[in-house]
N, C-alpha and C positions, 0 to 999 in steps of 0.2 A: 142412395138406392136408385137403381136407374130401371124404368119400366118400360118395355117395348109391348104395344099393341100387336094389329097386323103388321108393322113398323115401329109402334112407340115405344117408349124407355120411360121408367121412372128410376131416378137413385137417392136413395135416403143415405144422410148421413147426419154425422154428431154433429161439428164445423158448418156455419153458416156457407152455402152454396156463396159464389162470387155474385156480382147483378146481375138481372140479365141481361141477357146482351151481349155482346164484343165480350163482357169479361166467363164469358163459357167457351169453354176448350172445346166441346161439341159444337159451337156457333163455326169458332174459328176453322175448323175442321169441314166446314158446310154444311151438319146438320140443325134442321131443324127444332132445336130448344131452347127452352124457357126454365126459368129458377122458380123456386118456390119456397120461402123463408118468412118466419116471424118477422122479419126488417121489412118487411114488402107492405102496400096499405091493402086495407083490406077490399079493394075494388081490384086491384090488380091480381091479388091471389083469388079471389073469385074469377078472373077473367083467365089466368090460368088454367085452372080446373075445369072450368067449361069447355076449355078450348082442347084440353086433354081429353075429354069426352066424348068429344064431334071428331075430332080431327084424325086421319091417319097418318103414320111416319112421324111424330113428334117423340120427341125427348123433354122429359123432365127432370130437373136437377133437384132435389129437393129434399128437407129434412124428415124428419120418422113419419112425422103426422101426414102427410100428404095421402100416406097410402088408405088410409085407416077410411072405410068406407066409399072407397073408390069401387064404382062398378062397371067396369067397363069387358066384357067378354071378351073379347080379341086380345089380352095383353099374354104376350111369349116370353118374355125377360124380364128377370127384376136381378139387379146389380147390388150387391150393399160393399159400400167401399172402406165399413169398419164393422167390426162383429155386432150384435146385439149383444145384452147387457146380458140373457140367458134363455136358453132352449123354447122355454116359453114366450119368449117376444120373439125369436126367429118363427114360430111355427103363427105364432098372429098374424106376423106378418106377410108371408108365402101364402096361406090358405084367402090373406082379403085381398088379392091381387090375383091367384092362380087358382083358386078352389074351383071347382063341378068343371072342367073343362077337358072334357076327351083327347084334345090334339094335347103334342109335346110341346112341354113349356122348359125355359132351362133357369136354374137361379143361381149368380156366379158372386162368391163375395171374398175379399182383401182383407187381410189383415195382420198385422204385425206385433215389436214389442211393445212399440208407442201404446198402441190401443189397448195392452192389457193394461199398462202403468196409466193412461187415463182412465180408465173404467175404476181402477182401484181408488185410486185418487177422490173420484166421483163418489165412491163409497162412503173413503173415510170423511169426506168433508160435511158429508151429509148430517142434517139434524135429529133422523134417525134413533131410534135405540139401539144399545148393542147387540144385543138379539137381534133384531133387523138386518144389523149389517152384518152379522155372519150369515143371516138364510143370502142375503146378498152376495155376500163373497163364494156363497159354495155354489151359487145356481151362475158365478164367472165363472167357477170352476169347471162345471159342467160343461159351459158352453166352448171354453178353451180344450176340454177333451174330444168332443165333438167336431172340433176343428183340427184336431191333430190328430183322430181316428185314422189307420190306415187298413179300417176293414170298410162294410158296407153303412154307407152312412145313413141310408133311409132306416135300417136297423137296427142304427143308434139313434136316432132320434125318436124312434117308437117305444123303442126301449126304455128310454125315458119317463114315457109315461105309462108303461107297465103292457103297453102293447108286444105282440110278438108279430115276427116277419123276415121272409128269407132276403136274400139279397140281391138288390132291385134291378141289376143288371144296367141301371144307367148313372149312375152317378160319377163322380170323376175317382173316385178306388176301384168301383167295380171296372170301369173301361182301363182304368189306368193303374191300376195298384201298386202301391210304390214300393220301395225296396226298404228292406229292412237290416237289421244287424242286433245281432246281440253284445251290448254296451259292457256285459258285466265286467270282464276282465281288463278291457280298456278304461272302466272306471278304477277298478281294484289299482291301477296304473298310475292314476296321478297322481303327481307330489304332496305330501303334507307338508306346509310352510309351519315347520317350528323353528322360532324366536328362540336366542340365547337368553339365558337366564336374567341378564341386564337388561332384555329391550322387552322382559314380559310385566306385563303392568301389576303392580301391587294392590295387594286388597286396599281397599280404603277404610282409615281408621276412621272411628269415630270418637270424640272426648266425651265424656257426661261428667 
């Protein structure tokens, strides 16, 4: 997740941020930033966070936590460069970085099929009960619809929580709404691979 103040950037992600230093793509580029990661000692990510406080034009590179009681008023961007896990940790997130703040703020986030297959992954591995992991699976589900919405997204995300609201006129649908098509008959289209009767697998017996 990357947070910009009057200048600054925070970006949270799953994947440990590189060091900092020379191994930040923001460094090499000339700005201003600093990593923020469980690897780091705990003097150094203090001294980050400070510096993220005081400082204008900084970038932070950093994993979830970072954001999570951060108060800084001036911040305009937050980046997430892989989805939240579900609706409800995207909206945690936005409001403790962006909440009570009159001027426009933007929040831009990446994501692909890696990151559904890791989040799933994340799930099943977990110690969890099965119960658990299905409220889990269905609040990715959520949040993977929310990301492929191609109405207004502020109105999906309120919607979520049983909120109503028209359409906010700034999000990237509403300025940009993308194109559409109706799949059905292109789907009714594709082939069905049926196997001859030799390459279809047999029941498996059992002896008793």
């Amino acid at each position: 997740m990357a947070m910009r103040g009057n200048n600054g950037h925070r970006l949270p992600c799953v994947a440990q941020p590189h060091r900092a230093g020379g191994g930040l793509p923001a460094v090499e580029e000339g700005f201003h930033a600093r990593a923020y990661h469980a690897g780091l000692e705990a003097a150094e990510r203090s001294d980050v966070q400070a510096a993220f406080q005081r400082e204008d034009g900084m970038i932070v590179v950093a994993t979830i936590a970072f954001g999570m009681g951060i108060d800084k008023p001036d911040v305009r961007f937050v980046a997430h460069v892989d989805p939240p896990r579900s609706i409800e940790a995207l909206a945690t997130r936005r409001p403790g970085v962006l909440a009570a703040m009159a001027l426009p703020a933007e929040v831009w986030m990446a994501y692909g099929l890696h990151d559904v297959v890791q989040q799933r992954r994340f799930i099943e591995a977990s110690e969890a009960s099965e119960e658990f992991k299905r409220l889990q699976g269905s609040k990715l589900d959520a949040m993977l619809a929310l990301c492929e919405a191609t109405d207004c997204r502020r109105v999906r995300l309120l919607a979520h929580f049983g909120e109503h609201a028209e359409p906010c006129g700034n999000c990237d649908n509403c300025l940009s709404p993308p194109k559409t098509i109706d799949g059905t008959v292109l789907a009714q289209k594709v082939p069905v691979l049926r196997l001859p009767p030799h390459r279809q697998r047999s029941p498996s017996v059992r002896s008793t």
